[in-house]
Structure formats: structure tokens, C-alpha cells
VEXDREN-2710 file (C-alpha; in Angstrom, 1 decimal):
% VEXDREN-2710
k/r/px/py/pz
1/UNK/94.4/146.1/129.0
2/UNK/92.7/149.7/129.5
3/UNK/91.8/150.6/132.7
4/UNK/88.9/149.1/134.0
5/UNK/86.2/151.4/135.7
6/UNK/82.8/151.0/136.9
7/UNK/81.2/152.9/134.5
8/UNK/82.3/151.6/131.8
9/UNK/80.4/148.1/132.5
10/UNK/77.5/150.2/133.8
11/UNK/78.1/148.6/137.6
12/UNK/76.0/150.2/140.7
13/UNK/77.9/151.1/143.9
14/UNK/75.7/149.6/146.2
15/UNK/75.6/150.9/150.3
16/UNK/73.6/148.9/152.5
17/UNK/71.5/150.7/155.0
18/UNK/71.2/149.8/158.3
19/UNK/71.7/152.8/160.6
20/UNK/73.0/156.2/160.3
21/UNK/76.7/155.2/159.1
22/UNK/74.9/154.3/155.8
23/UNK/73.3/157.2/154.7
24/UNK/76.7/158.7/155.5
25/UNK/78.4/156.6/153.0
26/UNK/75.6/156.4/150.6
27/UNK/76.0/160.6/150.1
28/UNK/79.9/160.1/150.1
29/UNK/79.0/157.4/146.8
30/UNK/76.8/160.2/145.7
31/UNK/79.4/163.0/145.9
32/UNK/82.4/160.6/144.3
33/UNK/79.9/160.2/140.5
34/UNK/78.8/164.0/141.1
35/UNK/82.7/164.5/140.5
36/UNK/82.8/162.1/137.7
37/UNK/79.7/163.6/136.1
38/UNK/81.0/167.2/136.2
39/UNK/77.7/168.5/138.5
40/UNK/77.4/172.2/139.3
41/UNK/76.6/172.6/142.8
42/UNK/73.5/173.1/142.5
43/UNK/72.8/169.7/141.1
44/UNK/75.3/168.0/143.8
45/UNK/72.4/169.7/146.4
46/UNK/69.7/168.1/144.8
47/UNK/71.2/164.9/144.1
48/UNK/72.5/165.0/148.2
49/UNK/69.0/166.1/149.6
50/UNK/67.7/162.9/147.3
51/UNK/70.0/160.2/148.8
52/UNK/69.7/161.5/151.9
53/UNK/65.7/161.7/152.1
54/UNK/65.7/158.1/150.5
55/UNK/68.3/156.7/152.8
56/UNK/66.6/157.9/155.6
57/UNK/63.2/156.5/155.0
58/UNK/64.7/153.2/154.2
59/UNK/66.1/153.5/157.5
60/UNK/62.6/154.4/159.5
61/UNK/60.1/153.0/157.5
62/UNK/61.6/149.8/156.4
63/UNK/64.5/149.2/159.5
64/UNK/67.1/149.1/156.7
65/UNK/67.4/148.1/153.2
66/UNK/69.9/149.0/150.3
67/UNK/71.0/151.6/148.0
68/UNK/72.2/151.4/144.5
69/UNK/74.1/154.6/142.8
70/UNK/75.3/154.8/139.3
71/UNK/76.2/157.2/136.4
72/UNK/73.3/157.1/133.4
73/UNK/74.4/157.9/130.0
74/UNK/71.4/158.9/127.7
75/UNK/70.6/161.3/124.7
76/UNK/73.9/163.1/124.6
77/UNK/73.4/163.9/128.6
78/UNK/75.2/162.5/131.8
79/UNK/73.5/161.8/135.2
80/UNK/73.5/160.0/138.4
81/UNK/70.7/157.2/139.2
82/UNK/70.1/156.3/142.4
83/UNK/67.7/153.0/143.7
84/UNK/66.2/152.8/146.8
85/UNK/65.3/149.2/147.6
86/UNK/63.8/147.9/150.4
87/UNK/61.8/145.3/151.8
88/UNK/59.2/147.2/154.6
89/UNK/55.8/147.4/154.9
90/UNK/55.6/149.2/151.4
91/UNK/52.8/152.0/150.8
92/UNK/49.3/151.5/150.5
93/UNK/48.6/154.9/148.7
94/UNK/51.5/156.4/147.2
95/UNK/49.9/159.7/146.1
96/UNK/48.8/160.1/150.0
97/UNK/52.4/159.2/150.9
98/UNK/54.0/161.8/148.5
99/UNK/52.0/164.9/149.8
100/UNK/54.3/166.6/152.3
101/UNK/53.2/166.8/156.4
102/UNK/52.0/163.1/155.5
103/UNK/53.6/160.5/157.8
104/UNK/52.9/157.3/159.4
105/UNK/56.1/157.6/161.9
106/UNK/55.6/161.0/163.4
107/UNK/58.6/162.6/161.5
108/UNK/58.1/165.7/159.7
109/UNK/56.5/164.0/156.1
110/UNK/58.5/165.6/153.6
111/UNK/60.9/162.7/152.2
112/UNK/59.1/161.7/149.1
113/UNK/57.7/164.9/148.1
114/UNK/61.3/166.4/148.1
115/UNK/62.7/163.1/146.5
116/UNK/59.8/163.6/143.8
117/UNK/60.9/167.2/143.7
118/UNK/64.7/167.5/143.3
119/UNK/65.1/164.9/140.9
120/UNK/65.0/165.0/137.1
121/UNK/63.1/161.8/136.8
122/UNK/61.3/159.8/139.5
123/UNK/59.2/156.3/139.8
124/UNK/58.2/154.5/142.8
125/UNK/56.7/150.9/142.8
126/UNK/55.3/150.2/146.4
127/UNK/52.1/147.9/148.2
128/UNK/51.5/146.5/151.4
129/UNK/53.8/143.9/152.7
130/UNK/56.2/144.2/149.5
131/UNK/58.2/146.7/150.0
132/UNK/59.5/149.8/148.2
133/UNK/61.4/150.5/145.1
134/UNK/62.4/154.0/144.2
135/UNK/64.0/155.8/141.5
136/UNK/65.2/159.1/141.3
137/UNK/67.7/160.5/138.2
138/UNK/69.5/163.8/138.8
139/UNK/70.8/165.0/134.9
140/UNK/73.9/167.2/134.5
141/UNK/73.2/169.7/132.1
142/UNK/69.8/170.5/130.2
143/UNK/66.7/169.1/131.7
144/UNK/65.5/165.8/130.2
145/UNK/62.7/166.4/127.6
146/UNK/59.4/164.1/127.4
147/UNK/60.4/160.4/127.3
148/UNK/60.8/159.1/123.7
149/UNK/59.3/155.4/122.4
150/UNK/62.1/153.3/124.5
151/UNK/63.4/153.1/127.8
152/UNK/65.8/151.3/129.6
153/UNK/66.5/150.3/133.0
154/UNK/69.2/148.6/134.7
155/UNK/71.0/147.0/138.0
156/UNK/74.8/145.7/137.5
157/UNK/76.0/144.6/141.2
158/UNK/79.2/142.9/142.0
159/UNK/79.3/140.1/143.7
160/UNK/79.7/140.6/147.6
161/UNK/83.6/141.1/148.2
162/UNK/84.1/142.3/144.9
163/UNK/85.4/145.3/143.6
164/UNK/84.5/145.4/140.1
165/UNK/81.4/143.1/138.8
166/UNK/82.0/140.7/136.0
167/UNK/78.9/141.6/134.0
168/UNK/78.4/144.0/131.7
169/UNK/76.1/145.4/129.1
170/UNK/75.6/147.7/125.8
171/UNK/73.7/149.0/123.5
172/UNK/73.4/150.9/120.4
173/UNK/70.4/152.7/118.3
174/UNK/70.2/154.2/115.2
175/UNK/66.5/154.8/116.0
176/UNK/65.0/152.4/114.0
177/UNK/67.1/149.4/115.1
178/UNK/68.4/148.8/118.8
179/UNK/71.1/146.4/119.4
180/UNK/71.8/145.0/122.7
181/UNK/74.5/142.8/124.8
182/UNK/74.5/141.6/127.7
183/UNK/77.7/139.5/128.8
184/UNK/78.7/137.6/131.5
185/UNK/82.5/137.2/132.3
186/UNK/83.0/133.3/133.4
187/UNK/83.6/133.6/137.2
188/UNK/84.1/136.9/138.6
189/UNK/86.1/139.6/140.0
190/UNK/89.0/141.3/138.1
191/UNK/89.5/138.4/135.5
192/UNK/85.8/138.2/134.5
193/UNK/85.5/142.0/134.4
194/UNK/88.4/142.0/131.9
195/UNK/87.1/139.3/129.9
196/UNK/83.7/141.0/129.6
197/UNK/85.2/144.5/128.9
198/UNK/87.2/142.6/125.8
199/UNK/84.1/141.7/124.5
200/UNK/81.9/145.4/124.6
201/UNK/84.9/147.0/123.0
202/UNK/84.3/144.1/120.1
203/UNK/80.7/144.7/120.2
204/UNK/81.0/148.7/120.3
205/UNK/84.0/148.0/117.5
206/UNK/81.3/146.0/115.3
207/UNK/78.2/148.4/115.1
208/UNK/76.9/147.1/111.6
209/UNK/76.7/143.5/112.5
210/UNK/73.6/141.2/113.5
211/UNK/73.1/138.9/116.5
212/UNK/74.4/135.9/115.3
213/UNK/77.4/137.4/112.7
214/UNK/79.0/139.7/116.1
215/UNK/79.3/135.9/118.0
216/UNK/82.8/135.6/115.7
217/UNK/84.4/138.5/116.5
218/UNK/83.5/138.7/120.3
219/UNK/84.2/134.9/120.7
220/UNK/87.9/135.6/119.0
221/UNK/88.1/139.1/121.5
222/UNK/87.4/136.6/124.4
223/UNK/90.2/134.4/123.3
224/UNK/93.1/135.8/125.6
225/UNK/90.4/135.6/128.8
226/UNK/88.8/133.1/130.6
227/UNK/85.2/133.5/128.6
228/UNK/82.3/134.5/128.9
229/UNK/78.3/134.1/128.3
230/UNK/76.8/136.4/125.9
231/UNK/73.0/137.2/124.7
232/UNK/72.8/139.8/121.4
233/UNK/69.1/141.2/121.0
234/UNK/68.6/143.1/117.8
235/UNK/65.3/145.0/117.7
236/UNK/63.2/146.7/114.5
237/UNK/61.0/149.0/115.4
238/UNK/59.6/149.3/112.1
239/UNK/59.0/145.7/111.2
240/UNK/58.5/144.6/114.8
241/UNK/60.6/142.0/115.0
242/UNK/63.4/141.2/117.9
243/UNK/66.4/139.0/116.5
244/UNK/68.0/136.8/119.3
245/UNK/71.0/134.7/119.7
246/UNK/72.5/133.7/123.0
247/UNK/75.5/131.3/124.1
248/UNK/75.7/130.1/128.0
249/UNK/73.5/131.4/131.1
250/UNK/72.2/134.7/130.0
251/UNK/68.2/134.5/129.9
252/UNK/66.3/136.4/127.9
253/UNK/62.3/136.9/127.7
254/UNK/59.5/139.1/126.3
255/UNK/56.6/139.8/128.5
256/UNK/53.3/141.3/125.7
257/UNK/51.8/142.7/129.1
258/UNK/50.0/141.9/132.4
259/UNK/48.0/138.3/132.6
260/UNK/49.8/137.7/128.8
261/UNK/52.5/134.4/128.3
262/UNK/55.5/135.2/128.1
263/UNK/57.6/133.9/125.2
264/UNK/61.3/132.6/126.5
265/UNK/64.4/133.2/124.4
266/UNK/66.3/130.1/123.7
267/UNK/70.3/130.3/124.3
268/UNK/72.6/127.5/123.5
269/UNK/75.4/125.8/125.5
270/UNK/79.0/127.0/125.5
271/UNK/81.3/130.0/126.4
272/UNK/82.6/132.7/124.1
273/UNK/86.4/132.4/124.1
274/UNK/87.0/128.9/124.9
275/UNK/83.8/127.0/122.5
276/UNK/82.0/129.1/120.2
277/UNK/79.0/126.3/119.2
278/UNK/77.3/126.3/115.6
279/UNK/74.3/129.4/116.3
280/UNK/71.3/129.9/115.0
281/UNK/69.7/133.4/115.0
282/UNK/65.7/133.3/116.1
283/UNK/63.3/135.6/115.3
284/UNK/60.4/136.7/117.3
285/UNK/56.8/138.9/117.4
286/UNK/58.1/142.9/119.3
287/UNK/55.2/144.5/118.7
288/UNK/54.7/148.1/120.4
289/UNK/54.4/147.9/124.3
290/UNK/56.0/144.7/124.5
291/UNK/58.9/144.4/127.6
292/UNK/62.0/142.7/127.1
293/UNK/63.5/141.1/130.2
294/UNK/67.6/140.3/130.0
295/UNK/69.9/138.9/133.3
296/UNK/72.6/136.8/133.8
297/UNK/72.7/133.3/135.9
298/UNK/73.2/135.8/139.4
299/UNK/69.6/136.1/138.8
300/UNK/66.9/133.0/139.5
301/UNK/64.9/132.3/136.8
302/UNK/62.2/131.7/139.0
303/UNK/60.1/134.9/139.0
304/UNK/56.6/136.6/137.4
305/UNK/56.0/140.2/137.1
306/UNK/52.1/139.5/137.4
307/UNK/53.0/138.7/141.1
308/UNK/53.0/142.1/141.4
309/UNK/50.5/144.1/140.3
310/UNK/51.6/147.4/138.4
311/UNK/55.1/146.8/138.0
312/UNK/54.7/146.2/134.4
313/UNK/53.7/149.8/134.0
314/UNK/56.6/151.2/136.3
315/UNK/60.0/152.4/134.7
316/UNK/61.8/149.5/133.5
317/UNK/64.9/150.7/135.9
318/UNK/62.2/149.9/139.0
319/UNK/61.3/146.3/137.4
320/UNK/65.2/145.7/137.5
321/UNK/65.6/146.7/140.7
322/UNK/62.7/144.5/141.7
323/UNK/63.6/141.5/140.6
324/UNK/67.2/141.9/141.7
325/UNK/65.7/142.6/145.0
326/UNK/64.0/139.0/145.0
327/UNK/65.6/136.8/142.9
328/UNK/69.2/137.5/143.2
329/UNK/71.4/134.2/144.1
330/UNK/73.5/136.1/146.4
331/UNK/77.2/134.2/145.5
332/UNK/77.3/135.9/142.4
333/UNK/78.0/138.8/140.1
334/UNK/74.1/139.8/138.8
335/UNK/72.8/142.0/135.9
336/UNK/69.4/143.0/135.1
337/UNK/68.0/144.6/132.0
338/UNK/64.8/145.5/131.1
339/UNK/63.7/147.8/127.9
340/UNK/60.5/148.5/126.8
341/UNK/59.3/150.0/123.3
342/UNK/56.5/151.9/124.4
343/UNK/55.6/155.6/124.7
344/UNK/54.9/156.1/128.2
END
């Protein structure tokens, strides 16, 4: 089987932060995907100043937390994404926060106005008693142009102990349509991650085919692994409708907006590879400005973006690494995915 890397299954490195020793290893992370990426040294500064600033304020403003690195693949370009997750006081004015000389610990005030500054793309979700989480993208290459009708966001994780996670996600758009799948490799380490990376190369092998006619061939990929759950999202921007099928513990759910019901996306018992069970594809409502939620089992079910006020607004990677943030099971691989249709 090819080699398996972490890119590939779209997995964050993830540093916890708890003294100095962190932010250390957090920029050596940093440094390893500026190889991988090919960045001039010019974006390796930036990217360095960004981890380091973020690390350090997770450090004095929140007495530790966690940060997440990955590479980002979008519109032709390469980057590196970093998350900055913690669970401190949080801000109570973000704008008064970001202005540099500002500071509520007597250092000099300039982390999150040089965060804001050195990175290609930037969000921040933060209020009193809930914490922070921040984004920052650093892109190799030409500077990102104004955001276009969708957006993603994601957190893959391993498992603690583990090398490589057993999750593992894709998607492909033609513009119109946007086909997504999120898998979940039964178990994990090494053996799940294999069984999962059997099934993308199906599903990147299969670009034509619908949620419930791709089940066949990735269920007959997952035959020489041990499994795995799957959840295939197919969405039409034109005729605003999503097309779901889903077999095992993936969940799946469309959230219209703040204060609105969610609608739930029913998957069906079984495990790709060892039972593939009788499907039937549903249909639902996508209309513009709707947000699709996707994770695997690593993720409680037990959550509601209108507990916090604004996220729905925030970039969908911040809503991922929310929800990771507070709902992970902690004795599992975990994968979040959110995408949203709207403009800005």
C-alpha cells in the first residue's frame, strides 16, 4: 500500500502548550510543513512570528492550551493553517484586543495585531469565560483573492498515542456540484488509516458517481481492511439540494442559521468492507447560507452552535475547532467538517 502521510488524510499535528518547551515545538511543526509546502523565507518568517505570537498568548492569557498545524490545499495554492485553541478567560472586545500597545497582562500588546497581520487569512471566535479560537492561514505563492461562495474548514486529530489518525476526508467541485466524504477507519492507528486511505483513492478514483452509487466501489476498496464508516454529501448549488447517504457513526447535520432547527442526516447501521447494508439516498432543502456540520463518533453528539453566540458567522475552520475543543471523546481518533455555501 502507498505510503501513508499526514497530508494526505488532511490530519493536524497537534502541540500542547503548557510552558515554553511548547512553543518551541509548535515552530519546529511549523518549520517541518514550511518544508513540505515549498515556502520562501519570507513566508517561513511570517508563518514563525504567527505560531510563535499565538503560542505565546495561549501560554499567558490562557495558562496553556493547544495548537493545531496543518497543510491547506485550495484553488490551485498550498499553505499552512495553524489553530490556536484554548480555554482562558476569552476576550470581551476583540477589536480592542487586536490594536497593538493593548494588553491586559502588562506585556508589550502586539500578539494579535501581528497574528492579524502576517497571515494570509485570519478569524478569531472569543467571549468571556469561553475561551479563544484562532485561525491564521499563511499561503505559498500568490496572495489569496476575495473568498468565493463556499468555504471549508477542518480539524483531523489522532487519537492520543497515535501517529497517524484513522480519519479522513475529501472533496471535489466542479463548481456547481460539491461532493464530500468523510470516512472513519474502524479502530485506529495504522490499520484504520490504511483502511480509510483505500477508500479516498476509490472516492478520488470515482469522481462522476452520486452518494449512494460510490457506497459499491468504496465498500469493495475496503474489502482487504478492517472497514470503515463512511458519510457521502453531494451538494447542487443550483438546484439547492444536498444528497446524503451515510453507513455507521459518521453524523451529519445542516444548521439554516442562528435560533433556526437544525435538520439531522440519517445514516444506517453497518461498516464498509465487512456489511455493506441496502441504502437509500435522501434528499434535503441547501438553500444559500445554510452550514453543513460533518464528524465522526470521536466527536459527542451532544453540542449547539446557538450556545455560542457568533460562531455561526465565524470561518467554518474556527466552528471545527470549536466543537473539537468541547466535545471531543478523548479515546479516539476525531474529525470535524464544516462547509458553508455562503458569500461571506
Amino acid at each position: 500500500m502507498e505510503a501513508l502521510t499526514p497530508a494526505l488524510l488532511h490530519q493536524n499535528a497537534s502541540v500542547v502548550i503548557s510552558d515554553e518547551s511548547g512553543v518551541g515545538e509548535a515552530r519546529r511543526v511549523a518549520s517541518a510543513l514550511c518544508d513540505a509546502a515549498g515556502f520562501d523565507a519570507t513566508r517561513r518568517g511570517k508563518l514563525a512570528l504567527v505560531v510563535t505570537e499565538a503560542a505565546s498568548n495561549v501560554i499567558y492569557h490562557a495558562k496553556g492550551g493547544e495548537i493545531l498545524l496543518r497543510r491547506v490545499f485550495e484553488d490551485g495554492r498550498e499553505g499552512v493553517e495553524m489553530l490556536a485553541i484554548d480555554r482562558g478567560p476569552g476576550m470581551r472586545n476583540i477589536a480592542q484586543s487586536s490594536v497593538d500597545g493593548y494588553s491586559t497582562r502588562g506585556t508589550a500588546g502586539t500578539g494579535l495585531g501581528s497574528i492579524a497581520r502576517n497571515s494570509d487569512e485570519f478569524d478569531i471566535f472569543s467571549a468571556p469565560d469561553r475561551g479563544t479560537v484562532l485561525l491564521a492561514r499563511v499561503w505559498n505563492g500568490a496572495e489569496p483573492g476575495k473568498p468565493g461562495p463556499t468555504r471549508w474548514g477542518a480539524v483531523c486529530v489522532a487519537m492520543s498515542g497515535e501517529e497517524v489518525c484513522g480519519d479522513g476526508w475529501a472533496s471535489k467541485s466542479d463548481g456547481a456540484r460539491t461532493k464530500i466524504v468523510l470516512l472513519d477507519g474502524l479502530g485506529h492507528g495504522q490499520g484504520a488509516a490504511d483502511a480509510t486511505l483505500a477508500a479516498l483513492r476509490s472516492f478520488n478514483a470515482n469522481p462522476s458517481l452520486g452518494p449512494n452509487d460510490i457506497l459499491a466501489p468504496l465498500h469493495e476498496a475496503l474489502r482487504p481492511t478492517r472497514g470503515a464508516a463512511a458519510a457521502v454529501v453531494s451538494l447542487d448549488a443550483g438546484t439547492q439540494q444536498l444528497r446524503f447517504v451515510g453507513v455507521g457513526n459518521c453524523s451529519a447535520s445542516i444548521h439554516p442559521g442562528p435560533g433556526a432547527r437544525q435538520t439531522g442526516l440519517a445514516s444506517q447501521n453497518g461498516t464498509l468492507g465487512v456489511r455493506l447494508p441496502k441504502t437509500n439516498e435522501l434528499s434535503y432543502a441547501w438553500p444559500a447560507d445554510c452550514l453543513l456540520i460533518m464528524h465522526t463518533d470521536g466527536l459527542s453528539t451532544r453540542w449547539n452552535l446557538d450556545d455560542y453566540p457568533g460562531l455561526f458567522r465565524r470561518h467554518p475552520t474556527v466552528i471545527a475547532g470549536l466543537l473539537y475543543r468541547d466535545f471531543s471523546r478523548n479515546r479516539d481518533d476525531v474529525t470535524v467538517l464544516a462547509f458553508t455555501s455562503r458569500s461571506a
